[in-house]
N, C-alpha and C positions, 0 to 999 in steps of 0.2 A: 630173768625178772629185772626190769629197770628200778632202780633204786631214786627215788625223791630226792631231792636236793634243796634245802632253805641255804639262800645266801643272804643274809640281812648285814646291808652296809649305812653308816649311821654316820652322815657326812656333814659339811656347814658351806659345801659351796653348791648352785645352781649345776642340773644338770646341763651340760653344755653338747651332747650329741648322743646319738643311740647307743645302747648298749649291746654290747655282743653278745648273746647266747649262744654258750657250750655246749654244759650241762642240761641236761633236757630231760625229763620236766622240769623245770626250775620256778624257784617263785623269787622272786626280785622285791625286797620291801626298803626302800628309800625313806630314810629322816632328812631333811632336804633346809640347809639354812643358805649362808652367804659363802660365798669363795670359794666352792671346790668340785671339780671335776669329777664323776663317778666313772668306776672303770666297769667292764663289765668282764666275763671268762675264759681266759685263753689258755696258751699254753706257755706262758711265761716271756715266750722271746719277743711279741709283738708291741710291747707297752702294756699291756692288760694286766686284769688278775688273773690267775688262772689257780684252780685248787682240783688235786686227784688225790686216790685212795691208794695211800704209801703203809697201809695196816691191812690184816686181817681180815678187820670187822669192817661192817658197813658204812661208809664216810659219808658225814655228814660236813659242808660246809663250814668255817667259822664266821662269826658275825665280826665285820669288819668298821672299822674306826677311824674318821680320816678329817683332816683340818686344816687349813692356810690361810694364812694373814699379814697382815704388815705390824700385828705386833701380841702380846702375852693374850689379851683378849679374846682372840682372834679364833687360838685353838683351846682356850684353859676349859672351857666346859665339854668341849669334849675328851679330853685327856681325863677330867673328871669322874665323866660318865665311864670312860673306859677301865678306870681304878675300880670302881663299881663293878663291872662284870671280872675283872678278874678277881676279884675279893680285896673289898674296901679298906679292909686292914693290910698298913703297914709294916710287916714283919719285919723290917732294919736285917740287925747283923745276927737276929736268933738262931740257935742251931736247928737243924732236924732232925730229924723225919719229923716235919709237921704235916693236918691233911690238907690235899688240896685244894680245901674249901676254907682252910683259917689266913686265903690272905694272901697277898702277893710280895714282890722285891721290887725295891726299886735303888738305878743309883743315878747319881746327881751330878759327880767328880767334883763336887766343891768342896770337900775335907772339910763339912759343918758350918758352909756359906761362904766364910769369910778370907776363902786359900787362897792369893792369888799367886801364888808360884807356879813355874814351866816343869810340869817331870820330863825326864830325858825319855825320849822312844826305847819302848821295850817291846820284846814278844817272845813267849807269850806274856801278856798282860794278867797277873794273877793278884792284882792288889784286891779281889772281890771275890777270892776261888773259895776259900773256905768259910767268909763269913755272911758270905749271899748268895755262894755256889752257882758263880758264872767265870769263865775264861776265856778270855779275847785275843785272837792273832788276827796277824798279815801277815800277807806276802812280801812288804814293803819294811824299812828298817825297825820297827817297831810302833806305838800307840803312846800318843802324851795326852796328857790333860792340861788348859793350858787357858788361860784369857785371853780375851780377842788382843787387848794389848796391856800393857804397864806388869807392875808384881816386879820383881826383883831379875826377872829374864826376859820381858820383854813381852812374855803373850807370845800369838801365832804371829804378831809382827816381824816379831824378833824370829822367832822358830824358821819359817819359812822366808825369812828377807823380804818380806813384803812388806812393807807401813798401808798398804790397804786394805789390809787382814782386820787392822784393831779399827774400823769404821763400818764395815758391811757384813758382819757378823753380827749376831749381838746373841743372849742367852736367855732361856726358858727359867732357867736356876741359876743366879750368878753366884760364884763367878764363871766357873769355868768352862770350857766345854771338851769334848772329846773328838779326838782326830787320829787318823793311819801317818804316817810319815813313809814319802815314798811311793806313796800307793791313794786307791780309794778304796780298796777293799777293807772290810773287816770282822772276823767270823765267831760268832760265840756257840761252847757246849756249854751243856750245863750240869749240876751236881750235886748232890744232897748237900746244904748248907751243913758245916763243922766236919763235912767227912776230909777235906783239904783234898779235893782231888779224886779220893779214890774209890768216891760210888757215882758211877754215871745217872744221870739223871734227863728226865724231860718233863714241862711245861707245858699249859695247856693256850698259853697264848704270850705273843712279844709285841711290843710297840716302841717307835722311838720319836722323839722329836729333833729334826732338822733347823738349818736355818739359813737362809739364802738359797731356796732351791728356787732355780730359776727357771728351767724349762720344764715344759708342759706334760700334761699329763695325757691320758683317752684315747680313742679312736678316733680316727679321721672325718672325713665326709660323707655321707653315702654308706654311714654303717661298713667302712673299711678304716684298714689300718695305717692312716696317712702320715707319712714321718714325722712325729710330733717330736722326737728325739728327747723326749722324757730321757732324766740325766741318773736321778735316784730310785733306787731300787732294794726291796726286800723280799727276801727266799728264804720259806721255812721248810724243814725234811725231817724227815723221819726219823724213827731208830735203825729202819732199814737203809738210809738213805734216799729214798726217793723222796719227791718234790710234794710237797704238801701245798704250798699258796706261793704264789709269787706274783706281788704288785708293784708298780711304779710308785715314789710319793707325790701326792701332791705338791704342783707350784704355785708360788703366790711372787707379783712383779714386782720389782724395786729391791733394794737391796736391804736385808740385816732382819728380812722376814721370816717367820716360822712357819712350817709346816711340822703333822704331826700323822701319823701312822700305824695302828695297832691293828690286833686280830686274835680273837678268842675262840675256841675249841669248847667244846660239850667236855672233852676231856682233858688231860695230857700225853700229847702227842708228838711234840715237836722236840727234838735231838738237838738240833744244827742249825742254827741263823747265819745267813749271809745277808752282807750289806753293803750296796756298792754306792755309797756317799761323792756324787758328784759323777760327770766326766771325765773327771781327766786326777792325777793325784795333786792334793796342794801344791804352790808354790807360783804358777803364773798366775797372770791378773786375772780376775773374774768378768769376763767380758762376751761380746758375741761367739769368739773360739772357745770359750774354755766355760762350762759351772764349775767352780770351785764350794762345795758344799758343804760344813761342818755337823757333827752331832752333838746334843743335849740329851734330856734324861732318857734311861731306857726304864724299862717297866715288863715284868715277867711275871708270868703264873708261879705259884710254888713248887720250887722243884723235887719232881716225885721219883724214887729212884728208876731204874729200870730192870726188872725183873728179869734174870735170865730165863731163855725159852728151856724147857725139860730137855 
């Protein structure tokens, strides 16, 4: 029996080329404003979305959420809308077991706006493991949080040797923003908030906001997959592992621009976020060779524990 599949994605740029169909039957419902590229369903390695059934039960699609601009405006009402489907309430640093309809997490890396200091790279990154129950690695020497530039160490100026880090960046929630050292990768599980670690958990949807993402997003011409060399990328998996959605973010041109990227589940289902911010890892200039791409807020369903199988 073929199984139905709703993909509803809820974008703010013009579609700019056909969409690839997958999943089949499929219904397609586009919210359609300024500046963004709609993807359509692949299998992850082509530049596209692509979403399979990494569960049991019958997979349904998540409704997807996406935005780019040259500045806060740009993506904020959709970022908005997207608090809203994950549950409009901000739950901060409360412990749980709360349900996953009282509300979502979100964090900022500004330590209450006004931080502008450099943390040294760590990993794993647990400054958010027990009181928002999320944990961030790399592969790379660890994860700072950091202003594009000034604070007492200098921002990613300073961090990476660049002085043109603190001008073509800029941030969704100042001050700081979030970066891999070393790397572009960077992976979050998630976990019953107050357990510190030690009840795994999954979510029913993750979003992040970018900034400076520079190369493009979609298909090609001709309803193919033309090397658009889309740079950022997000993959969510299961409790089994397997690949649940994996999309490009949108780009938006010039520099110090946002882009914004989420995706909600009927339920909670996602384990594992990968996120591969940029081409290439910080430190060269951001130029034709190279997107150098930073992160801003991320935003997560409540995390619900995960039941062992009998």
């Amino acid at each position: 029996m073929t199984t139905r599949t709703n993909i509803i994605v809820v974008s703010r740029k013009k579609q700019q080329g056909p969409v690839k169909k997958v999943l089949r039957p499929a219904q397609l419902v586009f919210v359609l404003g300024m500046g963004l590229t709609l993807m359509g369903c692949g299998d992850g390695s082509d530049g596209t979305v692509s979403a399979q059934q990494g569960t049991g039960t019958a997979f349904v699609a998540p409704t997807v959420f996406q935005a780019a601009g040259p500045n806060i405006a740009s993506i904020q009402n959709t970022v908005d809308q997207y608090r809203t489907a994950l549950g409009a309430t901000n739950n901060g640093n409360t412990p749980g077991p709360l349900p996953k309809d009282s509300g979502h997490r979100e964090i900022n890396w500004d330590g209450g706006g006004n931080v502008d200091t450099t943390t040294a790279p760590v990993t794993p990154f647990n400054t958010f493991l027990n009181t928002r129950g999320a944990q961030f690695t790399t592969p790379g020497t660890g994860l700072s949080q950091a202003p594009p530039s000034g604070g007492p160490q200098g921002g990613l100026a300073t961090l990476f040797n660049n002085p043109t880090y603190g001008t073509i960046f800029s941030t969704f929630s100042p001050l700081r923003l979030f970066t891999p050292v070393d790397s572009n990768i960077t992976e979050a599980l998630f976990f019953e908030p107050g357990s510190n670690g030690t009840v795994p958990a999954k979510v029913s949807g993750f979003g992040a906001v970018f900034t400076d993402v520079d190369l493009p997003d979609g298909s090609g011409p001709a309803n193919t997959n033309g090397n658009r060399k889309a740079s950022t990328l997000i993959e969510c998996f299961g409790t089994d592992g397997a690949l649940l959605f994996s999309s490009f973010v949108p780009a938006s041109p010039g520099d110090a621009s946002l882009s914004f990227l989420g995706i909600v589940f009927a339920d909670a289902r996602i384990a594992r976020v990968r996120i591969t911010s940029g081409d290439a890892a910080p430190g060269p200039n951001d130029d034709g060779t190279h997107d150098i791409v930073m992160m801003d807020d991320f935003l997560y369903g409540e995390p619900q524990a995960i039941q062992p199988i009998p």
